[in-house]
C-alpha positions as CSV (number, residue, x, y, z in Angstrom):
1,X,-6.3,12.3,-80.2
2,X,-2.7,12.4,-79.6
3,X,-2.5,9.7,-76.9
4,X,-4.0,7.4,-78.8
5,X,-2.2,7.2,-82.7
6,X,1.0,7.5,-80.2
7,X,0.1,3.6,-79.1
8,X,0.0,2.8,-83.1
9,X,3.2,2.0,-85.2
10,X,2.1,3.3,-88.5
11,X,5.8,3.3,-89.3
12,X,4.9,0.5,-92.3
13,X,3.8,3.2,-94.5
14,X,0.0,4.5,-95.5
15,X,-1.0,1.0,-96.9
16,X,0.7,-1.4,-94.0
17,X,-1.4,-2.5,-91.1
18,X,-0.4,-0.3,-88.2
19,X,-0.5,-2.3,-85.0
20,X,-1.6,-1.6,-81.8
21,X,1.7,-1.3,-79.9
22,X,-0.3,-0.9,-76.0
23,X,-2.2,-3.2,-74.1
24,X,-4.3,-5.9,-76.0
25,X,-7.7,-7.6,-74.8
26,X,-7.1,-11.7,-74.7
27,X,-8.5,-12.0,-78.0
28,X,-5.8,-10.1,-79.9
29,X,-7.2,-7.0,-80.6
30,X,-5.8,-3.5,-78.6
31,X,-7.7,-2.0,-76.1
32,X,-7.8,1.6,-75.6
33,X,-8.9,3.4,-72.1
34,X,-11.0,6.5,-72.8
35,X,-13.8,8.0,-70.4
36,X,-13.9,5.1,-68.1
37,X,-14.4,2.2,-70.3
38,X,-12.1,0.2,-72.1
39,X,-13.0,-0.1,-76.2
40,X,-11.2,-2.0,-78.9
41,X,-8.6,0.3,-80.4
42,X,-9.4,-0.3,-83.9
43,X,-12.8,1.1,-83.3
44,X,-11.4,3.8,-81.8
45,X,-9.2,4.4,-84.8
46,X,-12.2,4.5,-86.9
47,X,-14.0,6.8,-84.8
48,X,-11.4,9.2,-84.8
49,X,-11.1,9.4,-88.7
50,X,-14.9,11.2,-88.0
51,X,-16.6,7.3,-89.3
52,X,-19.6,7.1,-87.2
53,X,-20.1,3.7,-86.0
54,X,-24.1,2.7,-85.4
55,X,-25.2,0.9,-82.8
56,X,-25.3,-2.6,-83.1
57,X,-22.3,-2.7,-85.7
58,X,-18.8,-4.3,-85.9
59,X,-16.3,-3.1,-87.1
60,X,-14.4,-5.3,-89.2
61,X,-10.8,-5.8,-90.8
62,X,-9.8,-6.4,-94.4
63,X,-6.4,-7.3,-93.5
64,X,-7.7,-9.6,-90.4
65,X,-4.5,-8.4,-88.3
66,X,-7.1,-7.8,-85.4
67,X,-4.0,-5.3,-83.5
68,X,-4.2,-3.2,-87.1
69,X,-5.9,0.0,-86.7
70,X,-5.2,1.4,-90.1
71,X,-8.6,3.0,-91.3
72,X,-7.6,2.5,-94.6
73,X,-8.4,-1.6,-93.8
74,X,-11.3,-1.2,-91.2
75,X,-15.0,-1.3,-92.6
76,X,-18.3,-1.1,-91.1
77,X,-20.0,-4.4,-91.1
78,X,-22.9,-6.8,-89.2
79,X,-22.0,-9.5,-87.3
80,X,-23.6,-12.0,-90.5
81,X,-21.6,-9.9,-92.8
82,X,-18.1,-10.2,-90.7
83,X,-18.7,-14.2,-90.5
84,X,-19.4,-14.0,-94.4
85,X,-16.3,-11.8,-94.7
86,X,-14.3,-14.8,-92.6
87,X,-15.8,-17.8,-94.5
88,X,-15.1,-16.2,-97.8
89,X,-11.5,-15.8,-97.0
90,X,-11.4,-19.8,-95.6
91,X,-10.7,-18.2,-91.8
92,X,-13.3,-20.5,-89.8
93,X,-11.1,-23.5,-87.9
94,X,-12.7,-27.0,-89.1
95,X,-12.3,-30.1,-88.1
96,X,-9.6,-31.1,-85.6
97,X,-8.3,-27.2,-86.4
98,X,-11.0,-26.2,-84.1
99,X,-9.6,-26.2,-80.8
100,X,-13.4,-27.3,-79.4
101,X,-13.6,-30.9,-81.7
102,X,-15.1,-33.7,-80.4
103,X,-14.2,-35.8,-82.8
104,X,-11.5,-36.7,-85.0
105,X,-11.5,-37.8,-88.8
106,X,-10.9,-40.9,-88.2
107,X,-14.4,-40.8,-85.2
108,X,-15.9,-38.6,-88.4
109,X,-15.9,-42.0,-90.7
110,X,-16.8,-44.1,-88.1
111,X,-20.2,-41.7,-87.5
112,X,-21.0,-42.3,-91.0
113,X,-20.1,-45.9,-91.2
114,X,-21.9,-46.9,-88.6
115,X,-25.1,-44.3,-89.6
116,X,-24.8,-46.2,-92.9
117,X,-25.0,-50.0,-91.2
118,X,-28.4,-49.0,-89.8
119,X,-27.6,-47.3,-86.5
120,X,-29.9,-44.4,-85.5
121,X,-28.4,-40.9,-84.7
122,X,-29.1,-41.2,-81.3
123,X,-27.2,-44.6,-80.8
124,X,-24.1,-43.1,-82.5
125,X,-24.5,-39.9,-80.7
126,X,-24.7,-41.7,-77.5
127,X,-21.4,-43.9,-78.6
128,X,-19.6,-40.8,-79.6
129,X,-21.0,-38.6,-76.7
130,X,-22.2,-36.1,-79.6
131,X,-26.0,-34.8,-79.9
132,X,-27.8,-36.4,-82.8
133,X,-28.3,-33.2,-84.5
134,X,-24.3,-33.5,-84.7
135,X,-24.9,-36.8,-86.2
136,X,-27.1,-35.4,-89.0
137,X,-24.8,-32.5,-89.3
138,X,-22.3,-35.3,-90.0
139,X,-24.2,-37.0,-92.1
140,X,-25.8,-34.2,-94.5
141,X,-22.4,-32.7,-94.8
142,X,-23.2,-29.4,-92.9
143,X,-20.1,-30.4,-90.5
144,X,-16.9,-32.4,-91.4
145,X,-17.3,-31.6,-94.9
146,X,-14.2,-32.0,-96.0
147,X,-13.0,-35.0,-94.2
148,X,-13.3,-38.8,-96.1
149,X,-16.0,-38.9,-98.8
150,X,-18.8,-36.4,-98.2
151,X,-21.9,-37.5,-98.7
152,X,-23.7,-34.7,-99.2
């Protein structure tokens, strides 16, 4: 489809990412009109190399450019096996990183400290205006693992 690769700069070369150069959804990624429905354009670049995309399925980028719609670095993958592909290349935010924290590291050793005194999760959850289960998280180094000495 002509109107669609002329919205992609592939002028990088056969192994560059080739961005989307048209309009882009708020999360980064280009968005392509086509039969009445807007669809991420690196979908649509898949789809037009004749990949058939089930139902239910991502697709996904090697090069996680999310305006790159270069086949050559799409794949077909689940939603479990896109968040494996992110955590495998260290992508997920952690910590203060992640825009949505509660806490700080510094709130992170005080959970712990306090948890270790003889405090119940609830009380420090209550203190901290954090669910227990965030506590225990804490605690059994599921969350914050990286922050003062993990316990876990």
């Amino acid at each position: 489809m002509t109107r669609f690769w002329s919205k992609v700069d592939m002028s990088g070369g056969r192994h560059a990412c080739w961005p989307w150069t048209a309009g882009r959804f708020s999360t980064g990624y280009g968005a392509f009109f086509i039969d009445g429905r807007m669809v991420k354009a690196h979908r649509m670049a898949l789809m037009l190399t004749g990949v058939e995309v089930p139902p239910g399925k991502l697709v996904c980028h090697h090069c996680d450019n999310r305006p790159c719609c270069n086949p050559s670095h799409l794949f077909i993958g689940s939603n479990a096996e896109n968040v494996a592909d992110r955590d495998a290349k260290g992508r997920q935010a952690c910590g203060v990183v992640n825009g949505r924290a509660k806490l700080t590291e510094s709130k992170v050793s005080q959970v712990r400290a306090m948890v270790a005194s003889g405090e119940t999760y609830r009380s420090v959850g209550v203190f901290f205006r954090i669910s227990h289960s965030t506590v225990s998280k804490i605690i059994n180094g599921r969350t914050w693992v990286d922050t003062d000495i993990n316990p876990a």
